[in-house]
C-alpha beads as a LAMMPS data file, in Angstrom:
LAMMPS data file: protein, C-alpha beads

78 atoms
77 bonds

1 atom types
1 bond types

-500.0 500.0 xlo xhi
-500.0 500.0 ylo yhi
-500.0 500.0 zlo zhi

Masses

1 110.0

Atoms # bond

1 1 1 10.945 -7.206 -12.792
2 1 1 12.756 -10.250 -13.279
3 1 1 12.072 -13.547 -11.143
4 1 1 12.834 -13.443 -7.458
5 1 1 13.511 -9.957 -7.221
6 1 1 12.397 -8.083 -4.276
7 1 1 9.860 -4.877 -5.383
8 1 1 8.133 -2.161 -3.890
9 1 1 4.877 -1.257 -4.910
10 1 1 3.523 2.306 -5.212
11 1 1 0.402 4.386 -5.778
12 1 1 -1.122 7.618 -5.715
13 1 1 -3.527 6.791 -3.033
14 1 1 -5.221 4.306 -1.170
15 1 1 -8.668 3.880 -0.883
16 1 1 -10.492 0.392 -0.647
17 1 1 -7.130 -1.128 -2.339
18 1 1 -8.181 -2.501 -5.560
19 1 1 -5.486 -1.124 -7.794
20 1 1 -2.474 -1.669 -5.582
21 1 1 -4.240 -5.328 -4.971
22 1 1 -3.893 -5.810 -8.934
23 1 1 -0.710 -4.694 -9.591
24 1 1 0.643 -7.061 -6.326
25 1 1 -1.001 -9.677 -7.941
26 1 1 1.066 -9.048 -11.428
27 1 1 4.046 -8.857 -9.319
28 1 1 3.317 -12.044 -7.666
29 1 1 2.431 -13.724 -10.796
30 1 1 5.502 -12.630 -12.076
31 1 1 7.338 -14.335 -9.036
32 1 1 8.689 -11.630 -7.349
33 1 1 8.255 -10.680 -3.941
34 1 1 6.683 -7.828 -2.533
35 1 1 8.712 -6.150 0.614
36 1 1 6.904 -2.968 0.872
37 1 1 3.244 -1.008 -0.697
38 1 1 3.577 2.690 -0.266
39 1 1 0.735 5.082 -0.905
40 1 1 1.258 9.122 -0.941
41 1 1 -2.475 9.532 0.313
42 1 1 -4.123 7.058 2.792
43 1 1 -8.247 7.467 2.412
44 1 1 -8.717 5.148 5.376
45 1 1 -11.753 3.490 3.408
46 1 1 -10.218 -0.159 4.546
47 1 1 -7.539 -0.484 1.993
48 1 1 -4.613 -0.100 4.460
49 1 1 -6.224 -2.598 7.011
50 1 1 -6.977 -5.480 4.605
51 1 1 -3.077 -4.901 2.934
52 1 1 -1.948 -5.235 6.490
53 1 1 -4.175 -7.991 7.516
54 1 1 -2.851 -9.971 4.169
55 1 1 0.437 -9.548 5.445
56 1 1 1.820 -6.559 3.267
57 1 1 4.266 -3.955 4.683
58 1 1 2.212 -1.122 4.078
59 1 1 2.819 2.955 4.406
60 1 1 1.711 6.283 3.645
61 1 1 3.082 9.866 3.455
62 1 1 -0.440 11.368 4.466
63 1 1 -3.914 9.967 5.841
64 1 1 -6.920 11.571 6.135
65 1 1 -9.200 11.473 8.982
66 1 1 -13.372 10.782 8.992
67 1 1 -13.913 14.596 8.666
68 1 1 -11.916 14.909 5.283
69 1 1 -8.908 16.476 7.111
70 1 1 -5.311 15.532 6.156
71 1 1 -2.271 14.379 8.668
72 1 1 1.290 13.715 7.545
73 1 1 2.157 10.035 9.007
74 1 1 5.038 8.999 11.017
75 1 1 7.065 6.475 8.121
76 1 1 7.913 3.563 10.049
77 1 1 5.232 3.852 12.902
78 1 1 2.494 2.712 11.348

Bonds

1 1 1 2
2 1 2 3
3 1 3 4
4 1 4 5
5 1 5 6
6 1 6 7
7 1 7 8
8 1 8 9
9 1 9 10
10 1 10 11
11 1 11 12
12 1 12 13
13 1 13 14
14 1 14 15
15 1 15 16
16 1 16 17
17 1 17 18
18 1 18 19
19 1 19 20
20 1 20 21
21 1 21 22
22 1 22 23
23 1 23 24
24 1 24 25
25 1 25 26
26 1 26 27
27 1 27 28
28 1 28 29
29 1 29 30
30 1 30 31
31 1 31 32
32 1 32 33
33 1 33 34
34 1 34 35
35 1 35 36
36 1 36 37
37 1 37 38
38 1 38 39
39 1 39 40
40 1 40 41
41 1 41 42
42 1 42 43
43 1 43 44
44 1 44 45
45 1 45 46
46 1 46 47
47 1 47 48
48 1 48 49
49 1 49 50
50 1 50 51
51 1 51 52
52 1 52 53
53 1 53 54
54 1 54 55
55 1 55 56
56 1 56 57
57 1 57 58
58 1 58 59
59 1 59 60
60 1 60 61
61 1 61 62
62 1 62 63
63 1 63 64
64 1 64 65
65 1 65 66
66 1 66 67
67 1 67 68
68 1 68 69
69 1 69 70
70 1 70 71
71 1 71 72
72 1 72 73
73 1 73 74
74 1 74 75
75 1 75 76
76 1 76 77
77 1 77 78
């Protein structure tokens, strides 16, 4: 990514948010700007809450619920 550019970031799944945390931070520190994290699979372990309470845009395809079971989300009405 070059400097200033705008970037999405994207992983498999999110869980407590550790590895889309690092690889915002490389963005960052590259000096980009990051519009939008997207996840396929949301675990709901407090990943998606503390990239939303930092600020960060964030979405998944699918989230699964306390009993294991999985939902297909609503992009855009999260």
């Amino acid at each position: 990514p070059y400097k200033g550019q705008k970037v999405a970031v994207v992983d498999d799944t999110c869980t407590t948010g550790g590895s889309l945390f690092h690889a915002i931070e490389a963005v960052e520190d590259e000096g980009c700007e990051v519009v939008k994290v997207l996840s396929i699979m949301d675990r709901r372990a407090g990943g998606s809450d503390e990239l939303n309470r930092r600020g960060y845009d964030f979405q998944s395809l699918f989230v699964a619920d306390d009993k294991g079971e999985i939902h297909i989300t609503q992009i855009g009405s999260q």
